[in-house]
C-alpha positions, 0 to 999 in steps of 0.5 A: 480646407479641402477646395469641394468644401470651400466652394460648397460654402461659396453657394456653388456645387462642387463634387467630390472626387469619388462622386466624379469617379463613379460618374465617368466609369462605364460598361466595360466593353470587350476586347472584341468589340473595341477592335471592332469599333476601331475598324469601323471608325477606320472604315468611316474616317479613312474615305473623308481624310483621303478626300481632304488629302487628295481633293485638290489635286483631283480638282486640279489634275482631273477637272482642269481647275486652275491652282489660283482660283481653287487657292483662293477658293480654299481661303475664302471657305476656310475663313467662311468656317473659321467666323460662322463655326462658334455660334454654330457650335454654340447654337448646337450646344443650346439645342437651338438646332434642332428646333429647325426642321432641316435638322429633326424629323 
């Protein structure tokens, strides 16, 4: 017995594989506009990771911050996104978000 048809009499929907299939195929896009998508995401991505990469030593070199206090800076804010980033993510799944008028026009 195949599983899609073991799950349909369960009362869950389960689709088959070619209705799967079909639903994932796009437009095809021409190799021209996949290069050119692919710079454009070199263009945006690259400024953000090289500021991630060099940020502390911009702060620590260029404005005098200690290395202690930016450490700890660090840690705070990384745990700060580590505990509030899954209800953000859940919250903006659910379209709470964009109830919000800082987040809709």
């Amino acid at each position: 017995m195949h599983m899609h048809t073991a799950s349909r009499r369960r009362g869950s929907r389960a689709s088959a594989p070619e209705e799967c299939e079909a639903e994932t195929e796009g437009p095809e896009l021409s190799a021209l506009l996949r290069w050119s998508f692919a710079a454009a995401s070199i263009g945006v991505w690259s400024p953000v990771f090289i500021f991630s990469a060099l940020r502390n030593t911009l702060y620590v070199i260029h404005f005098g911050v200690g290395v202690q206090p930016l450490s700890i800076v660090n840690i705070v804010m990384g745990w700060w996104n580590a505990l509030n980033g899954p209800f953000i993510a859940r919250w903006a799944d659910a379209g709470v978000l964009n109830r919000l008028s800082l987040f809709s026009p």
